[in-house]
C-alpha positions as CSV (number, residue, x, y, z in Angstrom):
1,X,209.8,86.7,156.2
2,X,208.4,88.0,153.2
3,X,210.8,88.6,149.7
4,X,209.9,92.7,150.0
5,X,210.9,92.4,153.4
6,X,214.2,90.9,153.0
7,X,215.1,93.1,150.3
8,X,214.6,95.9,151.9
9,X,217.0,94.5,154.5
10,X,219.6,94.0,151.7
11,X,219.2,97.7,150.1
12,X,219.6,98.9,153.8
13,X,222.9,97.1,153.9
14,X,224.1,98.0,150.5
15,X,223.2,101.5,150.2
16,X,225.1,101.7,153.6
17,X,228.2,99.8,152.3
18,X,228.4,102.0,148.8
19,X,228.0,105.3,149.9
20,X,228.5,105.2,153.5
21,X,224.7,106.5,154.3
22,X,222.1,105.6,156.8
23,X,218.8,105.9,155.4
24,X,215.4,104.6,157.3
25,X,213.6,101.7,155.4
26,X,210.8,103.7,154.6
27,X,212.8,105.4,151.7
28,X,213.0,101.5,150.1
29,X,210.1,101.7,147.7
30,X,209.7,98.3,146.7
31,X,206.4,97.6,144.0
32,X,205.7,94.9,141.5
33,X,207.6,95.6,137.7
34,X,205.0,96.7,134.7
35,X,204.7,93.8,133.0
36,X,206.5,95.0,129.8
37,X,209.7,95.1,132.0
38,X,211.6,92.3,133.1
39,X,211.4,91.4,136.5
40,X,209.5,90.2,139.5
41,X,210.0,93.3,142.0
42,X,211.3,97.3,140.7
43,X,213.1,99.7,144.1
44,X,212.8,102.9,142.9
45,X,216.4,104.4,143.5
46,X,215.3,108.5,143.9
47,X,215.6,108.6,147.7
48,X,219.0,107.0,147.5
49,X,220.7,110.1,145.3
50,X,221.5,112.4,147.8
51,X,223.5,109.6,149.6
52,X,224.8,108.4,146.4
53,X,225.7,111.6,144.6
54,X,225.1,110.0,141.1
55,X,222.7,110.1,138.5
56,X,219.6,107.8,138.7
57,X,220.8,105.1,136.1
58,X,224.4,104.7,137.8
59,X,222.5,104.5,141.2
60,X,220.3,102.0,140.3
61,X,223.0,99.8,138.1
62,X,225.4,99.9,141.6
63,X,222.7,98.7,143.6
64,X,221.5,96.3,141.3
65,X,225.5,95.0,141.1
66,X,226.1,94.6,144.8
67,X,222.5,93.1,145.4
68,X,223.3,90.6,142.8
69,X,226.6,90.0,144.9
70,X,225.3,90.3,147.9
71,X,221.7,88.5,148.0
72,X,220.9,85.1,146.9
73,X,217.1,86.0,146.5
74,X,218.0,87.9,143.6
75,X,218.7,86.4,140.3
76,X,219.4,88.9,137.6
77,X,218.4,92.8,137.5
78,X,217.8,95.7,134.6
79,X,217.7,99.7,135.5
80,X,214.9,101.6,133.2
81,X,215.7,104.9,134.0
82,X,215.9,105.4,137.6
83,X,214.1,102.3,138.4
84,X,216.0,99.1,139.4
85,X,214.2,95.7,138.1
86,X,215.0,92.6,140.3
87,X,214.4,89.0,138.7
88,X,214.1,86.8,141.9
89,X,215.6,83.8,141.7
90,X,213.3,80.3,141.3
91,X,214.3,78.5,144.2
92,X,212.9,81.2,146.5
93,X,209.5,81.1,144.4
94,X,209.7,77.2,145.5
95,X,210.4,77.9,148.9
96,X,207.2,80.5,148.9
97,X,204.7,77.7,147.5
98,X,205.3,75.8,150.0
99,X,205.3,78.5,152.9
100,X,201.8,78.9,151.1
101,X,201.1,75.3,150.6
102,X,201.7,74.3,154.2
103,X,199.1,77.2,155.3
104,X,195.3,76.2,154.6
105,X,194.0,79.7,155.9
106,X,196.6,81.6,154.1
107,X,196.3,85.2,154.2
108,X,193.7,85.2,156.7
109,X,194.2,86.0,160.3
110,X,191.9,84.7,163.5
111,X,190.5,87.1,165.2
112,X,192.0,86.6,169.0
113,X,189.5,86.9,172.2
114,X,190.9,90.6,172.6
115,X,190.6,91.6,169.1
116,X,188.6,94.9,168.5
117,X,185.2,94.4,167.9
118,X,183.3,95.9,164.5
119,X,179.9,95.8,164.2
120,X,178.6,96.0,160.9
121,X,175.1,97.0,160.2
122,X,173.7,96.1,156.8
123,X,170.2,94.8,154.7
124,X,167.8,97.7,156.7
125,X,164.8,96.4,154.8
126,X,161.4,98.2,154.8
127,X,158.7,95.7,156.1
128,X,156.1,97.3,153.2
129,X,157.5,95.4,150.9
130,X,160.3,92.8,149.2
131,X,163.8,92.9,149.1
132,X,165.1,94.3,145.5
133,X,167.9,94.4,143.8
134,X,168.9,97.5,145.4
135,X,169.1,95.6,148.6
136,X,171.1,92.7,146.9
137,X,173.9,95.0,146.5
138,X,173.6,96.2,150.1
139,X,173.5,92.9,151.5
140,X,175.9,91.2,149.7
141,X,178.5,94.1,150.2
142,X,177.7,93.9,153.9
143,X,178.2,90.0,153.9
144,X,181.5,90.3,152.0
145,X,182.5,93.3,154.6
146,X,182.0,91.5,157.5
147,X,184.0,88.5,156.3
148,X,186.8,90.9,155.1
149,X,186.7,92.2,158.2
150,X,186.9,89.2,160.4
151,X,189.6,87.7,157.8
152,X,192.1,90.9,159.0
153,X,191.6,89.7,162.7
154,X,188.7,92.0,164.2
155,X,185.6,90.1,166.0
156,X,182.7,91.1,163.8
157,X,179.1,91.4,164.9
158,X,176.4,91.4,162.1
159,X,173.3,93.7,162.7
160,X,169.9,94.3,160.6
161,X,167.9,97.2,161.8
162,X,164.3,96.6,160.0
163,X,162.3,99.3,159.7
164,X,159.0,97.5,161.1
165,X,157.1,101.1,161.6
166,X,156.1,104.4,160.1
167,X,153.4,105.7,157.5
168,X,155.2,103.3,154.8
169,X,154.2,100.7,156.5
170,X,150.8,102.2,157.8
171,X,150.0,102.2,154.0
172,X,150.2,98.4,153.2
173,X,148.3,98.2,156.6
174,X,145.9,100.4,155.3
175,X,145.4,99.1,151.6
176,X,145.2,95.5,152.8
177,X,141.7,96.4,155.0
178,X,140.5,98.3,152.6
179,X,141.3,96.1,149.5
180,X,142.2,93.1,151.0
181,X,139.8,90.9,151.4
182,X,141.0,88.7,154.0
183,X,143.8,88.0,151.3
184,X,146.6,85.8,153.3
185,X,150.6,84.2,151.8
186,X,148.2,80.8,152.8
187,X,145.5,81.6,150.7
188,X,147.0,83.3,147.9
189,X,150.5,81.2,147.6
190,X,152.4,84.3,147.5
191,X,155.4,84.8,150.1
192,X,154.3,87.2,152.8
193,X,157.1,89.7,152.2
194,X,155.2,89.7,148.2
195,X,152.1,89.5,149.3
196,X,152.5,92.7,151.7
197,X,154.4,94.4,149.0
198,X,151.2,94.4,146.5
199,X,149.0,96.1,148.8
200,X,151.3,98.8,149.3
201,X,151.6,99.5,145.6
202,X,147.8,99.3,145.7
203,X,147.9,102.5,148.3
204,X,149.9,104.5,146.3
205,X,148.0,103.3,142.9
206,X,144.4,104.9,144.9
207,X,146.3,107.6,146.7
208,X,147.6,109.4,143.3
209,X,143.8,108.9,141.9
210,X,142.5,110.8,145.2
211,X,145.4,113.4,144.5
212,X,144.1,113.2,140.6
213,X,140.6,113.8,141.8
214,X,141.2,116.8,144.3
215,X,143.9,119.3,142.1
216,X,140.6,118.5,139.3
217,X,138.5,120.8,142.3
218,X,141.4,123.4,142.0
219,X,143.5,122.3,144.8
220,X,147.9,122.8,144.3
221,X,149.3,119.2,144.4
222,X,150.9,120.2,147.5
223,X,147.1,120.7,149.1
224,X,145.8,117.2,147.6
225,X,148.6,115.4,148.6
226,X,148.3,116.5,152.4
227,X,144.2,116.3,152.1
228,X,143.7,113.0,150.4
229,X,141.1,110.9,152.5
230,X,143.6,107.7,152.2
231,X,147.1,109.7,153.8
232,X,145.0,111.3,156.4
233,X,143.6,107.3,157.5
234,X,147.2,106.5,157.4
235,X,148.5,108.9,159.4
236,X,145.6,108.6,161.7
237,X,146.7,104.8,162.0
238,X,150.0,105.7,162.7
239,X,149.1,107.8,165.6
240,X,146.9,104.5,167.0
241,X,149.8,102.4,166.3
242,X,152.0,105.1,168.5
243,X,149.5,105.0,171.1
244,X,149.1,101.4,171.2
245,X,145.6,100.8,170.0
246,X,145.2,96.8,170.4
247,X,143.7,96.4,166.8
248,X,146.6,98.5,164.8
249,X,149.1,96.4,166.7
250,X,147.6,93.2,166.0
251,X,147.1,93.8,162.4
252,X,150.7,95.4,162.5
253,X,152.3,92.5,163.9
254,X,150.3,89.7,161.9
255,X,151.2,91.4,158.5
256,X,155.0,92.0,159.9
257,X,154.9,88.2,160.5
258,X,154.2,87.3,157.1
259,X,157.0,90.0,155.8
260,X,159.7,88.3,158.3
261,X,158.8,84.6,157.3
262,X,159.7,85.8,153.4
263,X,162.9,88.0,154.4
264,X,163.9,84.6,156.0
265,X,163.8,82.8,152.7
266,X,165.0,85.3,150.5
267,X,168.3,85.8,153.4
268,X,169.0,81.9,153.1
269,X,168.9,82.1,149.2
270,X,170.9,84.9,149.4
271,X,173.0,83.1,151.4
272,X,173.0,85.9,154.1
273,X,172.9,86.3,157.8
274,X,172.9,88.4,161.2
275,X,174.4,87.7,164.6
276,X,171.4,90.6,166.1
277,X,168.4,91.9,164.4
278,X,167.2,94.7,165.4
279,X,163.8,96.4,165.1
280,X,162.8,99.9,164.5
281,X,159.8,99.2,166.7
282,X,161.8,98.7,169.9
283,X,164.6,101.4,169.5
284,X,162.7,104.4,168.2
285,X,161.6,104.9,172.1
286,X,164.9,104.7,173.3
287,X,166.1,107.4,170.6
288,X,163.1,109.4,172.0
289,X,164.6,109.5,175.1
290,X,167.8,110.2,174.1
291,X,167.0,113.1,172.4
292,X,164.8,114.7,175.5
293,X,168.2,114.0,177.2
294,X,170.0,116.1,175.2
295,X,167.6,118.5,174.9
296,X,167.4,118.9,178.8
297,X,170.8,119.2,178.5
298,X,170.9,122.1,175.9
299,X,172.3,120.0,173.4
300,X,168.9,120.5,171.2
301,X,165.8,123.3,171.1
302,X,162.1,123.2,171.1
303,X,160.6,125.4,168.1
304,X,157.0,126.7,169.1
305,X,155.2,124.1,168.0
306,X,156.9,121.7,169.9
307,X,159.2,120.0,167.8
308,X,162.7,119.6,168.7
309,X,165.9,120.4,166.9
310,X,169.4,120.0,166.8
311,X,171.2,123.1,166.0
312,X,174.6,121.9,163.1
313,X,175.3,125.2,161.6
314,X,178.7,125.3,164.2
315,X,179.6,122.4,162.3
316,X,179.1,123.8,159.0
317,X,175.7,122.2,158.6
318,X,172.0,123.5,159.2
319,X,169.2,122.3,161.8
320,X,168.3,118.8,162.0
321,X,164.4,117.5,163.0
322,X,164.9,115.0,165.6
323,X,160.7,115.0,167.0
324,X,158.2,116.1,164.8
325,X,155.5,118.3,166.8
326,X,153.1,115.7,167.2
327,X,155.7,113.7,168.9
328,X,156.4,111.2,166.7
329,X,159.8,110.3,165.8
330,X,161.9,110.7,162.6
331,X,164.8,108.1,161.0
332,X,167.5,110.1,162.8
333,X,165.8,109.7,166.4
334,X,165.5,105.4,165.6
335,X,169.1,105.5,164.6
336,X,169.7,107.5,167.7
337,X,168.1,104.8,170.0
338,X,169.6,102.0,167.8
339,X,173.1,103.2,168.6
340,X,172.1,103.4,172.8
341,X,170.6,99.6,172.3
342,X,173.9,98.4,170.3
343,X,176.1,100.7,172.7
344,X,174.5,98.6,176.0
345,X,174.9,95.4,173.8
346,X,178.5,95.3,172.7
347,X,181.9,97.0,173.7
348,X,181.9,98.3,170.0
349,X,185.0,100.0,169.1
350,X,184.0,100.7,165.3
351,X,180.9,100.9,164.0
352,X,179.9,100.6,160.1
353,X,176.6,101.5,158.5
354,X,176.4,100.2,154.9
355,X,174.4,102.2,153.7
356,X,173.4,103.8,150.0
357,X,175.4,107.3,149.1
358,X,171.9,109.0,148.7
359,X,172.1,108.9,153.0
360,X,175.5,110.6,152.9
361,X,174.3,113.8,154.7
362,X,172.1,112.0,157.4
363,X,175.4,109.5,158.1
364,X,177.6,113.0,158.6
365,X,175.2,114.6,161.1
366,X,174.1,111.4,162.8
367,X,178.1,110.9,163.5
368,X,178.1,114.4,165.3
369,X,174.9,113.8,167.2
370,X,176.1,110.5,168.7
371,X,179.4,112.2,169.7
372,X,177.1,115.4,171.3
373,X,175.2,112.2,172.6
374,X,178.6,110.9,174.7
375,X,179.1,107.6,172.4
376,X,182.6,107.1,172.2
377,X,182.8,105.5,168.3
378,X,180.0,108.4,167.3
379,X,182.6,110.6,165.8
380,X,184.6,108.1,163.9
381,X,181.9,106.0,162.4
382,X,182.2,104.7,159.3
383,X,179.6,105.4,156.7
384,X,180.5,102.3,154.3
385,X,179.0,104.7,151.1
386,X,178.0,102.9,148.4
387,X,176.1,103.7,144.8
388,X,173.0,102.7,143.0
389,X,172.1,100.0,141.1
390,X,170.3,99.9,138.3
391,X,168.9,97.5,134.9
392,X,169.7,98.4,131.9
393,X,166.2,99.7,131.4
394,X,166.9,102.4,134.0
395,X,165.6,102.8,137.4
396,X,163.2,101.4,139.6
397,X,160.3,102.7,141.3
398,X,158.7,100.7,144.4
399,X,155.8,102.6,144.6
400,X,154.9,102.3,141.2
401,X,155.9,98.3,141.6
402,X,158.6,98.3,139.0
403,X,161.1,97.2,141.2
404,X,162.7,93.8,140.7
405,X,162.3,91.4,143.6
406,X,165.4,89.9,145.3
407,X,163.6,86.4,144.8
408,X,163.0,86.9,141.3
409,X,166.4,88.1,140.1
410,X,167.9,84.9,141.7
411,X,165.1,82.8,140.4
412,X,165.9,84.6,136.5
413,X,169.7,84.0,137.5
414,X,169.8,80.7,138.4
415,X,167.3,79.5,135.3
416,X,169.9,81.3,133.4
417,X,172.6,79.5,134.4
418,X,171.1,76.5,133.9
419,X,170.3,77.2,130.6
420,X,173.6,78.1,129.7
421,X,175.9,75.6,131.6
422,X,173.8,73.0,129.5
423,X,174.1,74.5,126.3
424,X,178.0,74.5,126.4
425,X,177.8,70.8,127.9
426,X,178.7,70.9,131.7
427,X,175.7,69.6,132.7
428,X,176.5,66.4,131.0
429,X,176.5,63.1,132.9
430,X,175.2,64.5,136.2
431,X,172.0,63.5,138.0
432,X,169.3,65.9,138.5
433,X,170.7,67.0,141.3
434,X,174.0,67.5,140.8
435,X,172.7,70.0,137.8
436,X,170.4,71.9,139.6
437,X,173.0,72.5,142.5
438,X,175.5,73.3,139.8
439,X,172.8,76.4,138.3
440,X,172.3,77.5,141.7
441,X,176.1,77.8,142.4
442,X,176.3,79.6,138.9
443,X,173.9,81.4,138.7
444,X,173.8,83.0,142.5
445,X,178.3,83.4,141.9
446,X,177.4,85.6,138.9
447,X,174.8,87.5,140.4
448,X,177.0,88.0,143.2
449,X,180.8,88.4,141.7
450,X,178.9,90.8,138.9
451,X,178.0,93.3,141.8
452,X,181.1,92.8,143.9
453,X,183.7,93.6,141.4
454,X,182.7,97.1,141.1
455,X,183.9,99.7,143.3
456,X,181.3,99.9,146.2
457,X,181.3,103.6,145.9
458,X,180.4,104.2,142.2
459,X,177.0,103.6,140.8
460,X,176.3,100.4,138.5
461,X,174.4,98.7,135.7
462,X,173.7,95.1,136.9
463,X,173.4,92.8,133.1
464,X,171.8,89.7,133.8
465,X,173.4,88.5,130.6
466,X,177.0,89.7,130.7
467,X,177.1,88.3,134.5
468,X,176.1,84.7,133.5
469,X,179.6,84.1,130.9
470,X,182.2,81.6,131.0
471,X,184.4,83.8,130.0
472,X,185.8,87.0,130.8
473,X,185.6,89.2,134.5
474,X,182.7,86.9,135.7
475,X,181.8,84.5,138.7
476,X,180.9,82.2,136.3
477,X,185.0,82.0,134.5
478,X,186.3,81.7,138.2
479,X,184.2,78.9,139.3
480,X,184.8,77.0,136.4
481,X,188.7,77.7,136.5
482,X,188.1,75.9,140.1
483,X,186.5,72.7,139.1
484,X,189.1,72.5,136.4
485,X,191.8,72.6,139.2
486,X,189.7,70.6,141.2
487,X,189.5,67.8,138.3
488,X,193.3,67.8,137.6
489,X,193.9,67.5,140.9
490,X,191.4,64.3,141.3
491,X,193.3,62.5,137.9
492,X,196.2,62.8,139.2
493,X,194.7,60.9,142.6
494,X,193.3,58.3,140.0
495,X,196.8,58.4,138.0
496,X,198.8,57.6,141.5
497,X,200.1,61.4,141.8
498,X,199.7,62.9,145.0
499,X,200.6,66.7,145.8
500,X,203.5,66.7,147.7
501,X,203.8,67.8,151.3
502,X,207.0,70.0,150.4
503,X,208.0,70.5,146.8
504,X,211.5,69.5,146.3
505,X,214.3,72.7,145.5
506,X,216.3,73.2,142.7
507,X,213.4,72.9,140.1
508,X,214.0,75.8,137.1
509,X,210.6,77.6,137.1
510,X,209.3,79.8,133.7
511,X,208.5,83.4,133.9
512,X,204.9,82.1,134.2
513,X,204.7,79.9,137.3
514,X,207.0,82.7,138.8
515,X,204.4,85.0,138.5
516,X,201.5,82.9,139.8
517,X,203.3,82.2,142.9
518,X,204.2,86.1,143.4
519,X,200.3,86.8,142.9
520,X,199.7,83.9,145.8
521,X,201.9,85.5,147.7
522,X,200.4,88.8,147.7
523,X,196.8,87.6,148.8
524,X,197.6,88.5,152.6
525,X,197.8,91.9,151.8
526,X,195.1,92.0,148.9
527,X,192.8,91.2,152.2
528,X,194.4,93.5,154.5
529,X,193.9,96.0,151.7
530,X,190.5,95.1,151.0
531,X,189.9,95.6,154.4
532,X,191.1,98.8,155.1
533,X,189.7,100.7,152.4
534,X,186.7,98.7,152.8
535,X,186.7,97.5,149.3
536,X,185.6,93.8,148.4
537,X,185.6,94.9,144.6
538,X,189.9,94.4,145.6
539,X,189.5,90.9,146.3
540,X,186.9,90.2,144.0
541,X,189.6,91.6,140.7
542,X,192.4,89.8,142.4
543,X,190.4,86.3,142.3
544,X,190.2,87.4,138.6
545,X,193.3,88.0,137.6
546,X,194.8,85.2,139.5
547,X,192.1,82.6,137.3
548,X,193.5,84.6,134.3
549,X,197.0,84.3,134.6
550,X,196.4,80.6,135.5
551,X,194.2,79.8,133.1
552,X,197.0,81.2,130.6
553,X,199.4,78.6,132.0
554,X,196.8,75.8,131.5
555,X,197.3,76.7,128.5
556,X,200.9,76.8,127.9
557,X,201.8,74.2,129.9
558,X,201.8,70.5,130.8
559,X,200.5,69.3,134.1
560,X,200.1,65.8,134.3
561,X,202.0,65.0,131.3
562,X,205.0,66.2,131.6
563,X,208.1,64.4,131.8
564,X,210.3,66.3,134.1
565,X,209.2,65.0,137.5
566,X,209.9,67.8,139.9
567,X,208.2,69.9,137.2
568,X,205.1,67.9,137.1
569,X,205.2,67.6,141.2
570,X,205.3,71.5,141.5
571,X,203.0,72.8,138.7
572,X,200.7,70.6,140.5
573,X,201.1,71.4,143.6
574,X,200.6,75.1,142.2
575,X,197.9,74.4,141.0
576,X,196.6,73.6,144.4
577,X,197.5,76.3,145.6
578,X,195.6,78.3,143.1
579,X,192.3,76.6,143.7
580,X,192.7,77.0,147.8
581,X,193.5,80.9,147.8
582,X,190.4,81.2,144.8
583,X,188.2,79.1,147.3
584,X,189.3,81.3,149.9
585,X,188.9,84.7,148.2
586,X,185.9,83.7,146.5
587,X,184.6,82.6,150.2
588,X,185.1,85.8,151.4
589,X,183.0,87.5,149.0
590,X,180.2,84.9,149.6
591,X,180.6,83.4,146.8
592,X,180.7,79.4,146.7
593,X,183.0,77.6,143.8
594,X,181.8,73.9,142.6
595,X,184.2,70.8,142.8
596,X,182.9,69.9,139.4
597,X,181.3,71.7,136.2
């Protein structure tokens, strides 16, 4: 049972016994003491007056008295006003490290064979051109989602849609015959997703000169943009490409191959992955038919010119394209037919698109289109929101090929942590190896923790150089607070100490190892929490301030050399403790910690 749990037992009990009242236990409002008061746990004593009749402080000081009384959990207790401070008592703080200690998945729950199943879509790369750091936030909050998720007991699914077609990828297509030269990722060394990327920075670099060249005869911009020679050859090969021409489909797939084979790299360095990938090429069809479905069902209209519509404004919103007049289909009509595919796939009872806030609008009417459409989660999926991410220089612009590659930011991270794990010494003594495992641990954890610890939902400034610091909010302070643990924890092995299986009672604990065990204790529900707001930047704090408040005891403290044996046995046994729950929150977020650094 947990401590909150039993209190609230004991208030039941004693506000019954002192005033004669039955209240339910929701009124017991039990929440961690400010850390200026005294105290492990504060009730707040306002719901009890109208049973009690008494002012706040006299309430709270009678409770207080009769839990003292009453309750062996409770050691000592203050009242600030009309809020009751409870000092729990240390032998119950022993008996919860080892509740902890005698769990190695603590705070995480299996998912059971019945368990509802999420699926989670994240990553949606373009196949025109690189992953960038935009889609290193999106992939590593969808990675750390799905493990949340899976750690609260749901069965997760992971999905990638990859947008393999449209005039964005027509372009690169285009650009590559043109200017290509028979230029392969063999030939030219570069990774195929790079390679691709290049030629459709090249279209866009020739396209804005044709656009130059036409408004210079007098056309508007809108005129030159629609007229340029090089969009009309793209959207003629996108019309092939619908109708299957054999030469637009073999180019298409041969350039898509090179793409995939780079994704694949950049995913494994990532340390990403997906249970189903789908592809934009296979479901746009089925969204197609979908939508003729509906519209022979009166669910959508045909304009004139033959384009179909949905019709929002009953839901407060306007008309929605769903088939352009030519036929072809639009980003709502693939995620249409993705949905039917996934639907058919998997008995999904939530689904979650991790997706940027700048698709807010096309996530709200998507949801009431999939519910017109009969799919039972439709109406209550989850658009997991979340906001830009940018360099300090500002923002970037694939077109113009000022983006900054996935690859290359972990390549720059990784060098950077190498660099500055040798500089302060802890590369010292290890082989090659070792080191360059070490910088690629580092450097990847600060790339990662840096992005995670900020609210999904607000936008951010990734700083290579703030990220990679041994001190401070950073990957790089937890991990090294790990192998720290991790090399007490081996000298005491050499030393002939081992970690007991249960710590023996009646040890006296300070204010400080109290706390660390309350902040182990709460990790179950920093996960469930995390999980239901669908919020890794939760667990990724909490990792922090755990680190923080043990790294403070480090400091204060003796481990291995002090004298008091039951002491030494249980500060080291917490510390144990406090390098499995960091491995595990850490692990969650993706994030790997290092036995040594």
């Amino acid at each position: 049972m947990k401590i909150e749990d039993k209190l609230t037992e004991s208030v039941l009990k004693g506000v019954k016994e002192l005033y004669g009242a039955d209240v339910p236990a929701r009124t017991v409002q039990l929440q961690k003491t400010k850390k200026e008061f005294e105290g492990h746990l504060t009730l707040v004593v306002f719901p009890f007056l109208k049973a009690s009749k008494k002012a706040p402080e006299q309430t709270a000081a009678e409770i207080g008295a009769y839990l003292q009384r009453n309750e062996p959990a409770i050691a000592a207790y203050n009242v600030i006003k009309g809020f009751l401070n409870l000092t729990i008592a240390s032998a119950v703080w022993v008996d919860m490290l080892n509740r902890i200690h005698a769990d190695s998945a603590w705070g995480i729950r299996k998912p059971e064979a019945q368990a509802p199943l999420v699926m989670i879509e994240y990553s949606s790369p373009n196949t025109n051109k690189p992953l960038h750091l935009g889609h290193v936030r999106n992939n590593l909050l969808g990675c750390a989602l799905a493990n949340i998720m899976e750690a609260n007991g749901y069965r997760v699914v992971k999905t990638n849609i990859v947008n393999d077609r449209g005039i964005h990828i027509c372009k690169s297509m285009l650009a590559w015959l043109k200017y290509g030269g028979g230029e392969t990722p063999e030939s030219s060394g570069k990774k195929g997703d790079h390679l691709v990327g290049d030629y459709y920075v090249a279209f866009d670099k020739h396209y804005k000169a044709e656009v130059a060249g036409l408004m210079e005869k007098g056309m508007s911009k809108e005129e030159a943009e629609a007229q340029a020679p090089l969009m009309q050859e793209a959207r003629g090969m996108l019309r092939k490409w619908e109708a299957g021409d054999p030469e637009v489909r073999a180019l298409w797939s041969r350039m898509n191959g090179w793409v995939y084979a780079g994704f694949d790299e950049t995913y494994r360095m990532m340390g990403v992955s997906f249970d189903k990938v789908y592809y934009e090429s296979d479901t746009y069809l089925e969204g197609k038919k979908k939508v003729l479905e509906g519209l022979e069902k009166g669910l959508f209209y045909r304009k004139d010119d033959g384009s179909v519509w949905a019709d929002l404004t009953g839901e407060g919103l306007d008309q929605k394209l769903l088939l352009r007049a030519d036929g072809t289909s639009v980003y709502m009509t693939q995620d249409i037919g993705t949905a039917e595919q996934r639907f058919a796939d998997y008995p999904i009872d939530k689904m979650i698109y991790v997706v940027g806030n700048e698709q807010n609008y096309h996530f709200q009417v998507l949801s009431i289109l999939l519910d017109k459409l009969g799919f039972e989660w439709g109406k209550d999926l989850v658009h997991f929101s979340y906001g830009m991410v940018e360099l300090p220089e500002g923002k970037m612009k694939s077109r113009e090929g000022t983006v900054v590659d996935a690859d290359d930011l972990m390549e720059a991270m990784i060098d950077t942590a190498k660099e500055t794990s040798s500089e302060l010494g802890k590369l010292d003594g290890l082989t090659q190896a070792e080191a360059d495992d070490i910088a690629r641990i580092v450097g990847l954890g600060a790339l990662k923790y840096f992005i995670l610890k900020v609210d999904a939902r607000k936008n951010m400034t990734f700083n290579p150089k703030e990220s990679i610091d041994f001190n401070g909010n950073t990957g790089p302070f937890i991990q090294y607070t790990y192998a720290r643990i991790r090399s007490i924890l081996r000298k005491a092995g050499e030393s002939g100490i081992a970690v007991p299986e249960v710590v023996p009672a009646g040890v006296e604990l300070s204010t400080k190892e109290e706390g660390l065990v309350q902040l182990l204790a709460d990790f179950p529900e920093v996960v469930r929490q995390a999980g239901t707001d669908y919020n890794p930047s939760i667990l990724a704090n909490y990792a922090y301030d755990l680190v923080k408040e043990y790294n403070q005891f480090y400091h204060d403290f003796s481990i291995l050399r002090e004298e008091n044996e039951a002491l030494k046995v249980f500060r080291l046994a917490l510390s144990c403790n406090v390098g499995k729950i960091v491995k595990l929150a850490m692990g969650l977020l993706g994030i790997e910690v290092p036995e040594r650094m």
